[in-house]
LUMDRENVO-381933 format. One record per residue (C-alpha): x, y, z; residue number from 1. Coordinates in steps of 0.5 Angstrom, whole numbers. Layout:
     x     y     z num
     X     Y     Z NUM
...
***
This chain:
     x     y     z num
   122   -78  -130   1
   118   -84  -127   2
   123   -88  -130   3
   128   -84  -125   4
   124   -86  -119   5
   123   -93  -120   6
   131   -92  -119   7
   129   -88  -112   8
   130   -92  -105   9
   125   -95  -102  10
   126   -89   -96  11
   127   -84  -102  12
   120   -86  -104  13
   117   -86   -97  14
   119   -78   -96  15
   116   -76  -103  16
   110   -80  -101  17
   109   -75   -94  18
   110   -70   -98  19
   105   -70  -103  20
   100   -72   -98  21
   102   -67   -93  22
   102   -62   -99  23
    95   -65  -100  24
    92   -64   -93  25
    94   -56   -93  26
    91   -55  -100  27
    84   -59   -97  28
    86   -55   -91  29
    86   -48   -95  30
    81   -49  -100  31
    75   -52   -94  32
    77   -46   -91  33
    74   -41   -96  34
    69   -45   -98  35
    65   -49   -92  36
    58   -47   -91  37
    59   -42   -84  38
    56   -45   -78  39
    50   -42   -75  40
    49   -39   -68  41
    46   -44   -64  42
    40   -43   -59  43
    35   -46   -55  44
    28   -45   -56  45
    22   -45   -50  46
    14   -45   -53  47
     9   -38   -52  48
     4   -43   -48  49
    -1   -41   -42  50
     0   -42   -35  51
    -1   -39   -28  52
     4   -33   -25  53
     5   -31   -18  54
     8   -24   -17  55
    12   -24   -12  56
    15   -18    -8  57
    22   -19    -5  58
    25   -15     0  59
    29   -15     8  60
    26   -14    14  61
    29   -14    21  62
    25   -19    27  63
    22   -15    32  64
    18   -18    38  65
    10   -18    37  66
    10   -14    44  67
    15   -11    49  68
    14   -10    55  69
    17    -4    60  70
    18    -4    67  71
    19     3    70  72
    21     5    77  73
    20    12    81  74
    27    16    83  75
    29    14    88  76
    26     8    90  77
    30     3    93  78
    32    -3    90  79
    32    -9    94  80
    35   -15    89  81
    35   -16    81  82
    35   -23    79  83
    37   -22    71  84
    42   -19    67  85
    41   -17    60  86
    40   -22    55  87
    37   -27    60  88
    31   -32    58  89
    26   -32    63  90
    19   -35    63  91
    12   -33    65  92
    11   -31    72  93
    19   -31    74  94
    21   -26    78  95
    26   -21    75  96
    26   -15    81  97
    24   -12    88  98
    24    -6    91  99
    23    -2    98 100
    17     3    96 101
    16     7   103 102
    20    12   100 103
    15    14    96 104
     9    14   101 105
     9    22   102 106
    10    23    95 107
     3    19    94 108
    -1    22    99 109
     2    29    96 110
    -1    27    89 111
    -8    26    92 112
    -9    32    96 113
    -8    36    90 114
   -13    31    86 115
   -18    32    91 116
   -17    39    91 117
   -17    41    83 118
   -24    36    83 119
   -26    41    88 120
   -25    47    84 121
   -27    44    79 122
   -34    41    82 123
   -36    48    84 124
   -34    51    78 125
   -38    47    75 126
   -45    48    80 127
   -44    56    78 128
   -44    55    72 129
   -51    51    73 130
   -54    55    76 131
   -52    61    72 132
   -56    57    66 133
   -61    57    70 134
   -62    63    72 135
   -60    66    66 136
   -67    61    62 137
   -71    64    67 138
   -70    72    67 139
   -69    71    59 140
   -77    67    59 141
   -79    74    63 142
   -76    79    58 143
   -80    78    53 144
   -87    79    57 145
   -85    85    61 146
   -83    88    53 147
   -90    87    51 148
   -93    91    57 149
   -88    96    55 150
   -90    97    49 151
   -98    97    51 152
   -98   102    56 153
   -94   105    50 154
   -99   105    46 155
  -105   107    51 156
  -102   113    53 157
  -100   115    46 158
  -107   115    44 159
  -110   119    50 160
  -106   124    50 161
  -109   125    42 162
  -117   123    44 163
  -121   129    45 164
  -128   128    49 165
  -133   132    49 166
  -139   130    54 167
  -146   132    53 168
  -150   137    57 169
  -156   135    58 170
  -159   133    64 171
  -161   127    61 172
  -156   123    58 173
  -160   119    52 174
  -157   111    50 175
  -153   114    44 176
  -150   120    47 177
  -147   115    53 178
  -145   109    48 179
  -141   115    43 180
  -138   118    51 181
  -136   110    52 182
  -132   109    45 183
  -129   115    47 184
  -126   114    54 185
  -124   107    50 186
  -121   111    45 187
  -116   114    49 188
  -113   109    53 189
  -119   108    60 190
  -120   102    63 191
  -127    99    63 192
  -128   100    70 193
  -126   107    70 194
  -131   107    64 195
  -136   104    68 196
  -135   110    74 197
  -136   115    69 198
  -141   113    67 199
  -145   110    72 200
  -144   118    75 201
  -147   121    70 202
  -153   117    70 203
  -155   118    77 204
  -153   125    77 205
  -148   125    82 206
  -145   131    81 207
  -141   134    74 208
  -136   129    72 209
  -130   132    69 210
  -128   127    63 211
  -123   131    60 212
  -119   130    68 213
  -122   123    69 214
  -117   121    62 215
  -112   125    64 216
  -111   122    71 217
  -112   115    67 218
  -106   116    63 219
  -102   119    69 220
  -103   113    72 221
  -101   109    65 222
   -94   113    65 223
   -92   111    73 224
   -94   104    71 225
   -89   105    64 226
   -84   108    69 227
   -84   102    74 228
   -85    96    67 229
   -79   100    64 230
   -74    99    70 231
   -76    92    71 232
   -73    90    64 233
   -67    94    66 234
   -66    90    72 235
   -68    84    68 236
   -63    86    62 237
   -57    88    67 238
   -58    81    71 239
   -59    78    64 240
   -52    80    63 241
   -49    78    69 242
   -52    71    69 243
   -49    70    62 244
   -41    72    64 245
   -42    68    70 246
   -45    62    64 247
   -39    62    62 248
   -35    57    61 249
   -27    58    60 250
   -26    58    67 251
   -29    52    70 252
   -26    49    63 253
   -18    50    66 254
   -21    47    72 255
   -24    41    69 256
   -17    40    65 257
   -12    42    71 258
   -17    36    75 259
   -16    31    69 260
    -9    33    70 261
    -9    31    77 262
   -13    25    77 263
    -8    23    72 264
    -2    24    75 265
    -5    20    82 266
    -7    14    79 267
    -1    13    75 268
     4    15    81 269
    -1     9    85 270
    -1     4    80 271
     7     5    79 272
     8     4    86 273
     3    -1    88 274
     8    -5    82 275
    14    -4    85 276
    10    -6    91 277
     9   -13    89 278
    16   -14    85 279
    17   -15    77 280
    15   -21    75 281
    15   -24    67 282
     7   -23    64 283
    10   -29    59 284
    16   -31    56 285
    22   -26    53 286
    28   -25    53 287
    31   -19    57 288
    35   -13    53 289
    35    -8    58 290
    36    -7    65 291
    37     0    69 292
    37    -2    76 293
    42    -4    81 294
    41    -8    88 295
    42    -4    94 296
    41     2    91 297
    37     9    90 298
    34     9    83 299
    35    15    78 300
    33    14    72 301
    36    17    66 302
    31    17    61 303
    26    21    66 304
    19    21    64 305
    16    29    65 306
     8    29    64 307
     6    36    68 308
     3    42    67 309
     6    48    65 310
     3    52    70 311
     6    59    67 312
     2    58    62 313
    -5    56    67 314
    -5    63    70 315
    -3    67    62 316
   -11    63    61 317
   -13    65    67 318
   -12    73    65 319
   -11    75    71 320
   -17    73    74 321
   -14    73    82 322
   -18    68    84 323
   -17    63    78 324
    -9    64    80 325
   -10    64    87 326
   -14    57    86 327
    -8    54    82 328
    -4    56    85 329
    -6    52    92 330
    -7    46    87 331
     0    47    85 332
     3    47    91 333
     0    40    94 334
     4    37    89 335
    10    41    88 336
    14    36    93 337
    11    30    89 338
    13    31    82 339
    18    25    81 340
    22    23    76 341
    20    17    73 342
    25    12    68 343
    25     4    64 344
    28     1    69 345
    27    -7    65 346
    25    -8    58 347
    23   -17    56 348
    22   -18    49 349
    16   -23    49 350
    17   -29    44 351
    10   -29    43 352
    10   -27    37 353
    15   -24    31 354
    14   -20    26 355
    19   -19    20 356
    19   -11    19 357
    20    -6    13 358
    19     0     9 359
    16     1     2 360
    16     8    -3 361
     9     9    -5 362
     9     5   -12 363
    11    -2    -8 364
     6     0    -3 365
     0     0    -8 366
     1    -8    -8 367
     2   -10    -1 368
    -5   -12     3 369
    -6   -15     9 370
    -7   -22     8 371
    -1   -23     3 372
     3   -30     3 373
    10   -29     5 374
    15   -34     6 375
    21   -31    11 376
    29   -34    11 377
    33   -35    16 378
    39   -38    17 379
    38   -43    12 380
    31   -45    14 381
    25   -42    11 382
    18   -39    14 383
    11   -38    12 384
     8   -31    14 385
     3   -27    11 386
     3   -19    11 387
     0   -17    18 388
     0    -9    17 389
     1    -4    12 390
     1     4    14 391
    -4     8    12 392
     1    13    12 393
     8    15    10 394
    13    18    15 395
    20    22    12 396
    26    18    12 397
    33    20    12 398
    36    15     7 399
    34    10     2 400
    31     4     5 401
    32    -4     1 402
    26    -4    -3 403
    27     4    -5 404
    34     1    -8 405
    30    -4   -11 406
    25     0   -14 407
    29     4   -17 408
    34    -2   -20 409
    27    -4   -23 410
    25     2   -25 411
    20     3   -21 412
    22     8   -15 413
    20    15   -13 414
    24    20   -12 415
    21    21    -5 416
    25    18     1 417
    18    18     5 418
    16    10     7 419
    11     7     9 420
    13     2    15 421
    10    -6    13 422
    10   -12    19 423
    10   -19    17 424
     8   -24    21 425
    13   -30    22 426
     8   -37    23 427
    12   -42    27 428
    18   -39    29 429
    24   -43    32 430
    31   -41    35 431
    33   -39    28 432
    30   -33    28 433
    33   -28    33 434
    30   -21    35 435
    34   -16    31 436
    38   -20    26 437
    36   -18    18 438
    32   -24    14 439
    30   -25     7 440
    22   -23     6 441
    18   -25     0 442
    11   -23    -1 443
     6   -27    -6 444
     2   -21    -9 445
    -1   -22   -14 446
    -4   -29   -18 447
    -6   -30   -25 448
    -8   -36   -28 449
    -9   -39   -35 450
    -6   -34   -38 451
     0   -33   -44 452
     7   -34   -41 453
    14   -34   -44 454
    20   -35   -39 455
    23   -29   -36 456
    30   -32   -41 457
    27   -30   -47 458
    25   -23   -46 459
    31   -17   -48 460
    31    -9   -47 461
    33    -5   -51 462
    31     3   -52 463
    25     2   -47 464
    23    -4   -50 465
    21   -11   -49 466
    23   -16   -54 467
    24   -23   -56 468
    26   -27   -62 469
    20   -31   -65 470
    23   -37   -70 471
    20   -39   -76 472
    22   -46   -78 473
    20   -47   -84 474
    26   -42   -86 475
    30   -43   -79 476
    31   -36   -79 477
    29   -30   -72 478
    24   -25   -72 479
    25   -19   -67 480
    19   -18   -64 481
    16   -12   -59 482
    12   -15   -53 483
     8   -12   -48 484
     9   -15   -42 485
     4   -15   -35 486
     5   -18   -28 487
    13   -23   -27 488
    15   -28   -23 489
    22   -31   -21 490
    22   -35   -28 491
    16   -31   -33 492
    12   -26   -35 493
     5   -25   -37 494
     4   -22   -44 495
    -1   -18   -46 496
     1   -17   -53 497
     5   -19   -58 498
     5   -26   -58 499
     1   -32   -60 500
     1   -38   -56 501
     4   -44   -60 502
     9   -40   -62 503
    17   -41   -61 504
    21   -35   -58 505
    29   -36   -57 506
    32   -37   -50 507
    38   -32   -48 508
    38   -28   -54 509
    46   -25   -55 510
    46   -19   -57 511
    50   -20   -64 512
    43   -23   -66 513
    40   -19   -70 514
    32   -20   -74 515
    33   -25   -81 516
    38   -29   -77 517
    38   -36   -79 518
    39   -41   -72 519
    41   -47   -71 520
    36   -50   -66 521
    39   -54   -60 522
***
């Protein structure tokens, strides 16, 4: 056979010698194929070391201004000139509009005669009411004494009717026999002076003294006395009564709220028309976002303003009193002409300050403070703020809000749509930042330092659990380990348990890895 193939052709040669080496290749190809080492998966690895961590809550606020301004007109005032349009920028002290006022010069006369009148009815209200106290504290200071003279006569007569006295015969009348005469008459309710005359009678034998008839006409006399004491507690219980309906205090009550009322309602109006008097004028720089108000024209106001009283419902207070519903009425009637309707005739955004303003669900709003770092973007420029308002209270939303959404995508959201609204104040604002527009908020929560961090990339969930994969270098394989995580950034969590530092975890753990696998370190 070799013998032949030196026989072969040079290109013969050549062919048989690419067919070996192809047949070769395939062969090397195959059995590499079923017998190489299968290459493991590569990952990189980050070290479980100490550091800071600053949480972060992150959310979308829309600008407001730090103040608004509004500017009201009465109906039918006439406007004289408006020298800005919506959206113009004005500055401080500029002129924005002038009015011609004497229209509305009867209707404040008429607000003030109304004042003057409820202040009256109210003035003397009250002055009765005084002086009903008063007397009601001085009647009340006499019932306690004419009680006690009542209850005295009372007694006295009682026992009288039950003594009986028995005077001596003897012509002389010895010490003992008028002492026992003397305690007697005393026991039966006489005075000391009628004692005395009985007794100074008998001594000098002026005649026969009737002892039984001097008690008897003394105790006539102590019932006529009872008779004159018990009316004069009757006079004094009924005026007792009387002064204390007039102490009574709902009447002077309704004037005294109908008053504030009035009083309210005039110095209002006055300062209105004292404004509209002198023209509008810009307290400090703004921009105008809305205007209601026409050169040349009447001014009606198409969000009038209503703040009088019910009238109806004064006189269903004052229960029918004739005199209270007349008194009403007359307060009433002064003004009856004069309740004009008043309306937002201009409103300037003030650039003074803005504020970037949101609102969070419950769990969110236990992390924001007043005080809170926050930095504020823009259009492409960034600005510091810090937390200048957290709600103490919650109000009903229609919907979801921003960070209720986010909340929930974290797992940490209430099912409530109630919100609690917040306001970031934007330090240094610029063109950039514009009334209405939405911008991006992040607020610096809170701050721990020196403690046990991994990269948020290492960290994988699964069955309600945090995980990451812990490398052993000796035999380069992975431990799957439960971690258990506290506050997180942007970049890392803190971690609690789990972990010690030094160790080495896997960043971007796939799926496909599973605990025991052996890894190529990148």
């Amino acid at each position: 056979m070799f013998n032949k193939a030196k026989n072969w052709t040079k290109k013969k040669k050549v062919t048989v010698a690419v067919l070996v080496i192809a047949a070769a290749v395939l062969i090397g190809s195959v059995v590499y194929a079923n017998f190489k080492p299968e290459e493991l998966p590569s990952y990189a690895l980050t070290e479980v070391q100490k550091s800071d961590i600053q949480s972060t809550f992150d959310t979308q606020g829309v600008v407001e201004s730090g103040s608004t301004e509004t500017y009201s007109a009465a109906s039918g005032v006439k406007v004289l000139t408006v020298d800005v349009a919506v959206g113009d920028r004005v500055s401080e002290g500029q002129q924005l509009a002038t009015f011609d006022v004497s229209s509305l010069n009867d209707e404040l006369a008429a607000y003030k005669t109304a004042y003057t009148k409820a202040k009256s009815s109210y003035d003397k209200s009250a002055a009765g009411v005084a002086e009903a106290k008063r007397n009601l504290a001085d009647v009340q200071a006499q019932i306690p004494a004419v009680q006690r003279d009542i209850a005295k006569l009372e007694s006295e007569i009682a026992a009288a009717e039950n003594t009986q006295v028995t005077v001596p015969q003897a012509p002389q009348y010895s010490e003992e026999e008028l002492q026992a005469l003397m305690e007697q008459l005393r026991a039966g309710g006489m005075t000391e002076e009628q004692i005395r005359e009985i007794v100074a009678a008998l001594q000098a034998q002026a005649g026969q003294i009737d002892a039984q008839e001097a008690i008897a006409n003394s105790t006539a006399a102590k019932k006529a006395e009872l008779v004159q004491k018990q009316a004069q507690l009757s006079a004094l219980e009924t005026q007792k009564t009387v002064y204390e309906s007039q102490t009574d205090e709902t009447v002077t009550d309704l004037y005294k709220s109908v008053a504030d009322q009035k009083q309210k309602e005039y110095e209002s109006f006055k300062t209105l028309v004292d404004s509209l008097a002198k023209g509008w004028t810009a307290s400090a720089d703004g921009i105008v976002t809305e205007v209601n108000v026409t050169a040349g024209q009447a001014f009606t106001p198409s969000n009038a303003q209503s703040s009088g009283m019910d009238l109806s419902a004064l006189m269903n207070m004052a229960s029918g009193n004739s005199d209270v519903a007349a008194t009403l009425t007359d307060i009433f009637s002064a003004s009856a002409d004069a309740n004009t309707a008043v309306g937002t005739g201009m409103v300037i955004e003030h650039y003074g300050e803005f504020y970037a303003s949101f609102t969070v669900g419950k769990y969110d709003l236990m992390d924001l403070k007043v005080g809170q770092k926050a930095t504020i973007s823009s259009i492409g420029s960034m600005y510091d703020g810090e937390v200048s308002y957290v709600s103490a209270t919650a109000t009903a939303g229609s919907g979801l809000d921003i960070s209720t959404i986010t909340s929930s995508l974290t797992g940490g959201s209430s099912t409530s749509s109630n919100s609690a609204p917040i306001k970031v104040k934007i330090n240094n604002p610029d063109e950039k930042i514009v009334i209405g527009f939405d911008v991006d908020i992040s607020i610096d929560t809170e701050k721990l330092e020196n403690v046990m961090t991994i990269p948020v990339e290492a960290v994988s969930t699964g069955d309600g659990e945090n995980c990451v994969f812990v490398y052993n270098e000796k035999d380069k394989t992975v431990s799957k380990r439960v971690v258990s995580l506290g506050i997180g950034s942007d970049s890392a969590y803190e971690v609690l348990e789990g972990l010690q530092v030094g160790e080495q975890v896997v960043l971007n753990p796939k799926t496909s890895l599973l605990d025991g696998d052996k890894i190529q370190v990148k």
